[in-house]
N, C-alpha and C positions, 0 to 999 in steps of 0.2 A: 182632171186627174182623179178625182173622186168615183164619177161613174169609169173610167177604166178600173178602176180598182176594188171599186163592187162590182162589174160583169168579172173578171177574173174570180176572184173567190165566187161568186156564184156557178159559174160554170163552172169550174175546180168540183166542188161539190157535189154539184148533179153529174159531171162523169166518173167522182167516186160510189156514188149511186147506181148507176148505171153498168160497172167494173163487178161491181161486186150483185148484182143481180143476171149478170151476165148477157147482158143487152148491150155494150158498147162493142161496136165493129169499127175495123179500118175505115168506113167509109162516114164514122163518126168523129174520126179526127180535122174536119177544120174547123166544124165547133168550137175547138178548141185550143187549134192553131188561129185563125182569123181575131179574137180579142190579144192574143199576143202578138199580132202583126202591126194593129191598131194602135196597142200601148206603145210600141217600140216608134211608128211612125210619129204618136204624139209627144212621145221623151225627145226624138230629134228634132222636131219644132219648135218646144219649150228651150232645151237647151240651144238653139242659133238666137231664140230671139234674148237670153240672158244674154247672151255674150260675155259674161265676166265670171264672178262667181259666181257657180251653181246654189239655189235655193237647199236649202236641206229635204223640203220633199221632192225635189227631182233625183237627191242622189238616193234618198230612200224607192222613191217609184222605181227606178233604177233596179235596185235589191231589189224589189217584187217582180220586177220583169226576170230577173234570173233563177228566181226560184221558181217560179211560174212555168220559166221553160223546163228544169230540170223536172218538175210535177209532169208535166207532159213528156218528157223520155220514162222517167218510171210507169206512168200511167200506161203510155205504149207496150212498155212490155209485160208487165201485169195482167195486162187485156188478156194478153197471148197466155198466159202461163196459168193463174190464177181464178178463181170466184169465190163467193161469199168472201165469209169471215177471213180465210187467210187471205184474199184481195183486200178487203178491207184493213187488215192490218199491216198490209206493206206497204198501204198509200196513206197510212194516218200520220207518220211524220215526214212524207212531203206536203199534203193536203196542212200540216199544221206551219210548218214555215210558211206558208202563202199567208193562210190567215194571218199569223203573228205578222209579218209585214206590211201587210194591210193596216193592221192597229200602229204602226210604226209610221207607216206614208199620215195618215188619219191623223195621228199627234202634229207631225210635223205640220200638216195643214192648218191645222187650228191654231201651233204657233206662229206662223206666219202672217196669216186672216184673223188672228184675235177674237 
């Protein structure tokens, strides 16, 4: 859950990078989709093999996969509209919910694995 959740913010990141230098294309969107395809195949794992009640960092990964996605429809259309500084600032609080739940999945990992 950890490395799904650092390649997400890091990717996140480097195609707000990329948005706002004006280098991200359509054909740079599975970069971006494929870690959330990943994350989403490994939440459905995790949760068959709980079977009962969910950990709290799955319902948190969970939250990071949906913010994650919605960073990716902003991000798509920003691409389009968008560069520099005002790219950069219409993706700084979707790009900041990612992060923030990142630190949220992170907590709850630690309380769990002690």
């Amino acid at each position: 859950m950890r490395t799904h959740t650092e390649v997400m913010v890091a990717i996140a990141r480097k195609a707000v990078d990329l948005v706002t230098a004006g280098r991200f294309t359509a054909e740079s969107m599975p970069e971006l989709t494929y870690p959330l395809e990943r994350a989403e195949a490994f939440a459905r794992q995790v949760r068959a093999r709980e079977g009962g009640e969910d950990p709290a960092s799955l319902t948190a990964f969970e939250v990071l996969i949906a913010r994650y996605r919605t960073f990716i429809d902003v991000l798509d259309r920003t691409r389009r509209e968008r560069r520099g500084a005002d790219a950069a600032a219409a993706l700084a609080e979707p790009l900041r919910a990612v992060e923030d739940q990142a630190g949220v999945v992170e907590q709850a990992l630690r309380r769990e694995t002690g």
